[in-house]
VMD Tcl script that draws the C-alpha trace (Angstrom):
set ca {
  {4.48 23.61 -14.89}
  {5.21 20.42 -16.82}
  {8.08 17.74 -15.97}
  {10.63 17.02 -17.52}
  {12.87 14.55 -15.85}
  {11.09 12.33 -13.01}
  {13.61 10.25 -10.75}
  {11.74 7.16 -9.53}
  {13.13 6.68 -5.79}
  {11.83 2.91 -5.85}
  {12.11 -0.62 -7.38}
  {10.45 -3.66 -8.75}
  {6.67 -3.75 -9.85}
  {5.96 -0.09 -8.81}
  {8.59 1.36 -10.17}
  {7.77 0.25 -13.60}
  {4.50 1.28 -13.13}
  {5.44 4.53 -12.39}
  {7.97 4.92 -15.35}
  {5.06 3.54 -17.83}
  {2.71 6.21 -17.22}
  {5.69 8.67 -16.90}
  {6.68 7.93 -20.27}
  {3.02 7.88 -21.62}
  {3.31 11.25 -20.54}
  {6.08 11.93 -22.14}
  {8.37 12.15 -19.03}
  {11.84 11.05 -19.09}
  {12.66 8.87 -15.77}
  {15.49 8.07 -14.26}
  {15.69 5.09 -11.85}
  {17.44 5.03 -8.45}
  {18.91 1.50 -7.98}
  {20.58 -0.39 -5.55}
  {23.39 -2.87 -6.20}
  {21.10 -5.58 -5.93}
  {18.34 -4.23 -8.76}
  {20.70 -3.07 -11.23}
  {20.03 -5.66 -13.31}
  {16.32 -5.65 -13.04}
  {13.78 -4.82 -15.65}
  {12.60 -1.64 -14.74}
  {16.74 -0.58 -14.74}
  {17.19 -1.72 -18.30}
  {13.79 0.17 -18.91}
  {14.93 3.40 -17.55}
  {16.35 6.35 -19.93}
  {19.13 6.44 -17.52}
  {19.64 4.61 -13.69}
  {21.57 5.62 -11.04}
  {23.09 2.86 -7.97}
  {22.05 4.51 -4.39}
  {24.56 1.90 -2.75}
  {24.88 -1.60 -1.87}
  {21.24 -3.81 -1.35}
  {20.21 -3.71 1.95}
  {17.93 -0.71 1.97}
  {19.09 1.33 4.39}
  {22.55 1.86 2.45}
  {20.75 2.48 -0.28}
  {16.81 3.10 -0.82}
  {16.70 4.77 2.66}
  {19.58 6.57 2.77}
  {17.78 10.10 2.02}
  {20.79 12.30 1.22}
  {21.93 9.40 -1.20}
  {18.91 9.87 -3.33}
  {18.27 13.15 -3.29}
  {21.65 14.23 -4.15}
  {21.34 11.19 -6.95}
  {17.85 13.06 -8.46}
  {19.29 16.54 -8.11}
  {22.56 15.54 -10.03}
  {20.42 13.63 -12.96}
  {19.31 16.73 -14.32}
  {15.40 15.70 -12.42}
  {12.50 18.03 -11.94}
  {10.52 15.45 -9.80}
  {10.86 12.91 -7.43}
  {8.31 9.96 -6.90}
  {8.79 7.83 -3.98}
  {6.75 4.96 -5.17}
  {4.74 3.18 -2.13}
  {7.02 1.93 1.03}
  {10.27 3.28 1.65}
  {10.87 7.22 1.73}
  {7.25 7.42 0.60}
  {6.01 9.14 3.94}
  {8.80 10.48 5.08}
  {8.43 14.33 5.75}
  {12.21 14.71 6.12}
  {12.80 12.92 2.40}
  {10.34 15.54 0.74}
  {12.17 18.29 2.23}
  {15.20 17.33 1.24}
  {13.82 17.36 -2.19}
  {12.12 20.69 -2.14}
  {15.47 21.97 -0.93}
  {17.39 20.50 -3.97}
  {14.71 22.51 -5.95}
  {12.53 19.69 -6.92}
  {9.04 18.44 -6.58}
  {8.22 15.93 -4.62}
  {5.75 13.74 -5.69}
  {3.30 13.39 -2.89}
  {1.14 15.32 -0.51}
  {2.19 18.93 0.89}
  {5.12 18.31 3.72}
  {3.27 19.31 6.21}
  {0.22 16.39 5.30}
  {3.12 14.14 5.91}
  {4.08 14.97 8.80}
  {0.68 14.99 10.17}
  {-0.11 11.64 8.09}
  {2.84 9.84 8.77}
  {2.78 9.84 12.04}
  {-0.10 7.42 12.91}
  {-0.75 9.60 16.06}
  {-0.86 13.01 14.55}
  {-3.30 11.23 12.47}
  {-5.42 9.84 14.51}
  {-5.63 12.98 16.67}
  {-6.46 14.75 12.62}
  {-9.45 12.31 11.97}
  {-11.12 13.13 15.15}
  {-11.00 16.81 14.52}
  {-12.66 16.17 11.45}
  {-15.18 14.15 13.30}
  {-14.40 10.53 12.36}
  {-14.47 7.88 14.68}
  {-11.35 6.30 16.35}
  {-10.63 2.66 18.19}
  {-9.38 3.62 22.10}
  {-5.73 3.25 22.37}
  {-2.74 6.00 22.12}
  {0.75 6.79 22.23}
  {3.23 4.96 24.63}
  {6.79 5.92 24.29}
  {7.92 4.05 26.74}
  {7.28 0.70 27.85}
  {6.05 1.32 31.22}
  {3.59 3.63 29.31}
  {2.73 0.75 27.01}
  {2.14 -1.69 30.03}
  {-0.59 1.06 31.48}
  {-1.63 2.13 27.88}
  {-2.55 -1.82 27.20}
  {-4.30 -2.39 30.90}
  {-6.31 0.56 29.71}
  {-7.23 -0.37 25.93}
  {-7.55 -3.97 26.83}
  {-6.63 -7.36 25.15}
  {-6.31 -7.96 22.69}
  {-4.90 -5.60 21.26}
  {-2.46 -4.19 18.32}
  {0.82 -2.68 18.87}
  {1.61 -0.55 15.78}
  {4.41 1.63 14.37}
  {4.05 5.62 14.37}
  {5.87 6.34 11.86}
  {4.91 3.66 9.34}
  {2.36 1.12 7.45}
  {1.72 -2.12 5.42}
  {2.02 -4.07 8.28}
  {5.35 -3.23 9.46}
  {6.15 -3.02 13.09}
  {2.88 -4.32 13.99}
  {1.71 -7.29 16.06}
  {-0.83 -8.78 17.79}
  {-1.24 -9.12 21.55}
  {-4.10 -11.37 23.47}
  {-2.16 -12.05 26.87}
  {-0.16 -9.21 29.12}
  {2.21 -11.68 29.59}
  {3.19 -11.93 25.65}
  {3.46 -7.68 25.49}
  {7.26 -7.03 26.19}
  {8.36 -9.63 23.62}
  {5.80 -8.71 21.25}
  {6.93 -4.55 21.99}
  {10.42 -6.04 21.05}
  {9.96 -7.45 18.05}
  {7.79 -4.12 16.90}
  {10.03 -1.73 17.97}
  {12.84 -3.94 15.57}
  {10.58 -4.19 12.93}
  {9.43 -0.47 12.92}
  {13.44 0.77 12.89}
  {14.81 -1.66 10.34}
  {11.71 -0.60 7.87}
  {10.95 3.22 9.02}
  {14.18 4.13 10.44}
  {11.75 4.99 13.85}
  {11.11 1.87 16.15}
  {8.12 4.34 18.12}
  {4.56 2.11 18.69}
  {1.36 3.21 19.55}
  {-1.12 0.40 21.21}
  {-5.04 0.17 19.57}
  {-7.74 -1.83 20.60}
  {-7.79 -4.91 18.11}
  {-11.36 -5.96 16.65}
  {-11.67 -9.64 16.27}
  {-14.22 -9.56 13.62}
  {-13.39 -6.57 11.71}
  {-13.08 -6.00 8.28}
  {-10.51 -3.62 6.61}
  {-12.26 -1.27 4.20}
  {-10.70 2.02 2.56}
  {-11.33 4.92 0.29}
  {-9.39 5.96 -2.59}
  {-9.01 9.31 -2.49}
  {-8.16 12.80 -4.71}
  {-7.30 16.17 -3.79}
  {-5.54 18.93 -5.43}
  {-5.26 20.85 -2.05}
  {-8.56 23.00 -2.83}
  {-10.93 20.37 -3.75}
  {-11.27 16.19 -2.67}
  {-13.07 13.37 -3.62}
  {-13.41 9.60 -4.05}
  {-12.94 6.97 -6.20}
  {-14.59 4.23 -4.35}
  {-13.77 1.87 -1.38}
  {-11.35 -1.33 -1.67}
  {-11.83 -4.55 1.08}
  {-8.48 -5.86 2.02}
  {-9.36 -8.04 4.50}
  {-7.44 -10.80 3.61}
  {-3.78 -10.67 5.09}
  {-1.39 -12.28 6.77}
  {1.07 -10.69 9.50}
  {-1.73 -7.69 8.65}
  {-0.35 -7.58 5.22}
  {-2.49 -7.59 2.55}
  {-2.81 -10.79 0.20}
  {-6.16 -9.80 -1.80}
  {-7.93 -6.33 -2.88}
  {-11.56 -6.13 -4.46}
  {-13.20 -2.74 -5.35}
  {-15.78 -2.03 -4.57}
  {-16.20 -3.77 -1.33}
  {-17.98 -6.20 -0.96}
  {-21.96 -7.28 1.02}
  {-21.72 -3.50 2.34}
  {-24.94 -2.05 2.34}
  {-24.96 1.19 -0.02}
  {-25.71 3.60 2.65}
  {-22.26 2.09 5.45}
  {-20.09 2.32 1.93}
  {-21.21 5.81 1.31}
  {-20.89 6.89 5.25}
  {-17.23 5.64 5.02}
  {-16.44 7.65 1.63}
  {-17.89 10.47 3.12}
  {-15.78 10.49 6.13}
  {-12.54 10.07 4.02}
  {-13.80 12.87 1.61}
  {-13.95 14.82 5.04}
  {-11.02 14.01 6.66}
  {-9.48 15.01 2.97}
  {-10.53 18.04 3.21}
  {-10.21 18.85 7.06}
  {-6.45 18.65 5.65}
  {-6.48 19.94 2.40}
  {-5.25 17.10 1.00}
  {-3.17 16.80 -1.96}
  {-2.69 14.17 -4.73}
  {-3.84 10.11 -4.46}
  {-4.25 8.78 -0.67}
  {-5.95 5.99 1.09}
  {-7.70 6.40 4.07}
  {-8.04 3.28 5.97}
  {-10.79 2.00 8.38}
  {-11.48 -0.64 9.87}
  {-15.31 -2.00 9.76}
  {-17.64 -4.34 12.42}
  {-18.34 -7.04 10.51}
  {-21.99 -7.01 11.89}
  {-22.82 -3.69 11.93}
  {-21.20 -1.89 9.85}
  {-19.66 0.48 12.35}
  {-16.69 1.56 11.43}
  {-12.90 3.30 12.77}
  {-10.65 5.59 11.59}
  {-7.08 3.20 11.16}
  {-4.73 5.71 8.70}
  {-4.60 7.47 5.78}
  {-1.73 6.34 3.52}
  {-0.53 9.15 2.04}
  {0.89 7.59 -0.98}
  {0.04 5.46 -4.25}
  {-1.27 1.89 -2.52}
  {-0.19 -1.37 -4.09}
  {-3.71 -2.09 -4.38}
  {-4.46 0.79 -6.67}
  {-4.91 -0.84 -9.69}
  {-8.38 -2.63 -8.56}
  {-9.33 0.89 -8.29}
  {-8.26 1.91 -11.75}
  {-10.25 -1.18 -13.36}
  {-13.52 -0.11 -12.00}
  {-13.29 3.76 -12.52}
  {-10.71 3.95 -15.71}
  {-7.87 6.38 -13.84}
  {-5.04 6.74 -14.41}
  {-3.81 7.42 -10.26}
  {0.13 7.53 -11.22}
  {-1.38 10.31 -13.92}
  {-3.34 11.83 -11.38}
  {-0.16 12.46 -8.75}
  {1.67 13.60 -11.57}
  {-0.71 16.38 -12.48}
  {-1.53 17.45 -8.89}
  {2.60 17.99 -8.39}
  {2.62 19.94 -11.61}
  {0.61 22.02 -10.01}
  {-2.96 21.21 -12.14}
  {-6.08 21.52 -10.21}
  {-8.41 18.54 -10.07}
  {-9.83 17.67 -13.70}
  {-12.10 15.21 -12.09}
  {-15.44 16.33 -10.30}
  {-17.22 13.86 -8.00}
  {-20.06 12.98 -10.40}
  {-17.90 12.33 -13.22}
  {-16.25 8.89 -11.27}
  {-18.85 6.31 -12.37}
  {-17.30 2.95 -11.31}
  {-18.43 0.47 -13.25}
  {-17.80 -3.37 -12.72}
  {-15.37 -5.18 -9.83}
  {-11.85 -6.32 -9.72}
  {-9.65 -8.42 -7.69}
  {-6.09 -7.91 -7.12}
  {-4.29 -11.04 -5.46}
  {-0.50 -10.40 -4.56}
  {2.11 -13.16 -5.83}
  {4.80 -13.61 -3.03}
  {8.24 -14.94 -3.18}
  {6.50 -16.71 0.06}
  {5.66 -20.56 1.10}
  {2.36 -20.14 2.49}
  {2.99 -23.67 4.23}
  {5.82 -22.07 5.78}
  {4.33 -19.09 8.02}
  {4.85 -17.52 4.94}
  {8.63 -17.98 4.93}
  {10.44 -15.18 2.74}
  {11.84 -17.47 -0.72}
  {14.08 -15.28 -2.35}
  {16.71 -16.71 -5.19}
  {15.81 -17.11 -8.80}
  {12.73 -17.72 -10.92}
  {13.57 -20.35 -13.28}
  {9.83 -19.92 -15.28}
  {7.58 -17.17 -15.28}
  {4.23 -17.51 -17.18}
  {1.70 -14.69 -16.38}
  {-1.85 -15.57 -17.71}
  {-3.66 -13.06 -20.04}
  {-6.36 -12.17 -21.50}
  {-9.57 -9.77 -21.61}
  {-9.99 -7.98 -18.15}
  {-6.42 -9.84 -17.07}
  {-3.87 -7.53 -15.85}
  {-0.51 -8.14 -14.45}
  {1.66 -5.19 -12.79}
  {4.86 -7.27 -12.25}
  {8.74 -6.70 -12.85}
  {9.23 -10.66 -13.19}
  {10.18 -12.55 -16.03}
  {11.92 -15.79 -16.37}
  {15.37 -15.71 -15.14}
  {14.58 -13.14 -12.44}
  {16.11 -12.71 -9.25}
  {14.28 -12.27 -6.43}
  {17.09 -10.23 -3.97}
  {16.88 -10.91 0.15}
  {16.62 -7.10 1.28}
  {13.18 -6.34 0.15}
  {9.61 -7.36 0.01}
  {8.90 -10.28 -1.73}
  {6.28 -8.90 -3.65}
  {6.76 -10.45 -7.56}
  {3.42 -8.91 -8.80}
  {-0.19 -8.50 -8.75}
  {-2.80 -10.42 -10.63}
  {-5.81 -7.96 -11.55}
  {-8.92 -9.35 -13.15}
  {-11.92 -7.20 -13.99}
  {-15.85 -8.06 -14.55}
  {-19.32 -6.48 -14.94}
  {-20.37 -8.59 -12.04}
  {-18.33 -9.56 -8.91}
  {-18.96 -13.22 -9.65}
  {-17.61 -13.02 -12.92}
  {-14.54 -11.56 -11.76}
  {-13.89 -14.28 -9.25}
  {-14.42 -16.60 -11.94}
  {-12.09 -14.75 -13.85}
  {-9.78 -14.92 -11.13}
  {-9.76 -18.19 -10.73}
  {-9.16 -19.38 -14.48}
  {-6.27 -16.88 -14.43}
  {-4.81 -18.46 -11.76}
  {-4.61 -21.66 -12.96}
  {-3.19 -20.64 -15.84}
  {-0.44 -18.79 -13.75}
  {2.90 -20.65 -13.89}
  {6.22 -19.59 -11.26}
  {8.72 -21.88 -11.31}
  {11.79 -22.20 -9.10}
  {10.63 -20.92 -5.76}
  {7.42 -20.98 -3.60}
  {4.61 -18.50 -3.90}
  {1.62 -17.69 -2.74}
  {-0.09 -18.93 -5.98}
  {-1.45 -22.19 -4.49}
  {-2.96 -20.07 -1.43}
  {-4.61 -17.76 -4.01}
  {-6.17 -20.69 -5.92}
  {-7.95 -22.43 -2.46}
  {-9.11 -18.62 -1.02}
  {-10.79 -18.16 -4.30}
  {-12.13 -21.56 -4.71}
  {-13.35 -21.21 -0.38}
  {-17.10 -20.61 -0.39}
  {-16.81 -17.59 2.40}
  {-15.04 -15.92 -0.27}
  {-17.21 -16.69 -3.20}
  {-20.09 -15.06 -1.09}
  {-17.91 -11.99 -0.21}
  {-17.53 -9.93 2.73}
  {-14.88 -11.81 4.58}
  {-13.32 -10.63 7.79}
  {-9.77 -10.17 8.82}
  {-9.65 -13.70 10.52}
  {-10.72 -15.24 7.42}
  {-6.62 -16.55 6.33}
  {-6.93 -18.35 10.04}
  {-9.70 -20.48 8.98}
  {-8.91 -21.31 5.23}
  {-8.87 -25.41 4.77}
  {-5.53 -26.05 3.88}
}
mol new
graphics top color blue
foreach p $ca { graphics top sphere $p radius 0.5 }
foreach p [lrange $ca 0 end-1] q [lrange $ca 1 end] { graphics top cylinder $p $q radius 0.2 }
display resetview
């Protein structure tokens, strides 16, 4: 089976990642748009868009019937969901399978164990990977006597969801009900499910995952990525492979997600996520994203796939063409996000209009972005504007890299997270790599 038509149920930088490869492949894509994005690039790139609804994304880029009756009546074979949004949602990939299409993605029944955080944890220690104490709490009575239990601090975190959404961070029993609140809010408006789960919280921990492959038969790695730099436990900078981790904890952790992969019989590109002690190299089972990551692309420098390609193969039905010995990473990148953010702010949200954008370039510079000059940068969504990759044969080269590309980066017309970028690479914890989670708290302003 080969696709024809692919419906991209997404926006901004991933979506015109997405519709590159897809027309590499010679793939004709049609973009779902809301009100809001109709204008943007990756609409005028399209062979043909289609307007879900108005911009907030619940009328629109949520609203599951809305795009699945939008694919079906485009003429589309395929549906990719793009990272965020309907990604994970079981109920989306259904509905797609029972318009007659494929859904991009893992089998619906990986979802449905994936995307619920609970189901998943419950999943990793079947297949024998460790987990941090903490469970399910439906109620908040059962999240008061879940939390004495666990123990502060500790993490409150969405069920159904990821990227930091409906998560927050508790250190005093007297702060849980407001923080509950403010989770539960977060986790409907972005998952449509306001359910949390409470998890012992690590103070020194580092967030490590594995890239992962599986055609449903076979599984296997492409490395691990350290996110450990975030704010509001979203991530601001990617490296692959992670860094001062002793060979033997980074192959114990690509084992596990190899194994978990399989335990499931995984199928497409995924991320399992895990959170690592900082001293020794312990480490938990957090997730597995079962999706594209918006980190991917540090994982493409280093190996040379193509993991839009990949998910688009697996759906066609193709069985792995990749065998573990034949992904030889070679090299290490960085990824820093650029936010429509002011860092000085708490990170206040800055949407409205870039008057100047001038992306640097260069040999091992990439840029995955769907800004230009004259953008506008809507309210509803993440204020992601793009990623900055850099690539090097050494690590320190490609911070160096990194940090000539950044001065040569130029957005005008609203704050970003640019300046931040510029002191965390020029901060010499980060030069010497292997940073922990509470590293953003600590940063010299």
């Amino acid at each position: 089976m080969t696709f024809k038509r692919l419906f991209i149920a997404n926006r901004g930088e991933i979506a015109l990642r997405v519709l590159r490869t897809a027309r590499r492949m010679g793939i004709e894509v049609v973009l779902g748009v809301s009100e809001a994005d109709a204008g943007s690039l990756p609409a005028r790139l399209a062979d043909a868009t289609v307007v879900l609804g108005p911009g907030p994304s619940p009328l629109s880029y949520l609203a599951i019937d809305n795009v699945t009756a939008a694919a079906r009546d485009a003429g589309c074979d395929a549906v990719h969901p793009g990272y965020g949004f309907l990604s994970e949602n079981a109920a989306f990939a259904q509905g797609v399978a029972d318009a007659g299409m494929t859904f991009v993605g893992p089998a619906i029944q990986t979802l449905e164990g994936m995307g619920d955080k609970l189901a998943a944890r419950a999943l990793a220690v079947a297949a024998g990977l460790p987990i941090l104490p903490g469970g399910e709490a439906p109620t908040a009575e059962d999240v008061r006597r879940r939390a004495a239990e666990t123990g502060y601090p500790l993490l409150l975190k969405a069920v159904a969801g990821g990227g930091g959404k409906g998560m927050r961070r508790v250190d005093h029993p007297d702060d849980l009900d407001a923080a509950l609140g403010m989770a539960r809010a977060e986790a409907q408006a972005s998952f449509g499910n306001p359910a949390v789960y409470v998890e012992r919280f690590v103070a020194r921990g580092r967030h490590v995952e594995v890239q992962i492959l599986g055609d449903g038969v076979r599984a296997i790695h492409l490395g691990t990525r350290d996110c450990s730099i975030q704010r509001r436990f979203q991530k601001l900078v990617e490296e692959a492979p992670a860094p001062a981790m002793p060979a033997e904890a980074r192959a114990a952790i690509e084992d596990a997600a190899v194994r978990l992969a399989r335990h499931i019989g995984y199928r497409g590109a995924g991320t399992a996520e895990f959170l690592v002690d900082a001293e020794d190299f312990s480490f938990y089972f957090l997730e597995l994203n079962a999706r594209i990551q918006v980190e991917h692309p540090v994982t493409e420098a280093i190996t040379g796939v193509d993991l839009i390609e990949q998910q688009l193969l697996v759906a066609m039905g193709k069985p792995l063409a990749l065998t573990q010995a034949m992904v030889r990473p070679q090299g290490h990148a960085i990824e820093v996000r650029i936010n429509a953010e002011d860092p000085d702010a708490d990170f206040r949200p800055s949407p409205g209009r870039v008057a100047r954008a001038a992306w640097p370039a260069g040999p091992g510079i990439r840029v995955d972005s769907h800004i230009a000059s004259g953008g506008e940068v809507p309210p509803f969504y993440d204020s992601l504007l793009g990623k900055l990759i850099v690539h090097g044969a050494t690590r320190d080269l490609a911070v160096a890299r990194m940090a000539d590309a950044l001065a040569r980066l130029a957005i005008d017309g609203l704050p970003t997270t640019a300046p931040l970028h510029r002191r965390i690479l020029a901060d010499p914890r980060f030069v010497a790599g292997g940073v922990d989670t509470g590293f953003l708290a600590g940063l010299q302003p």
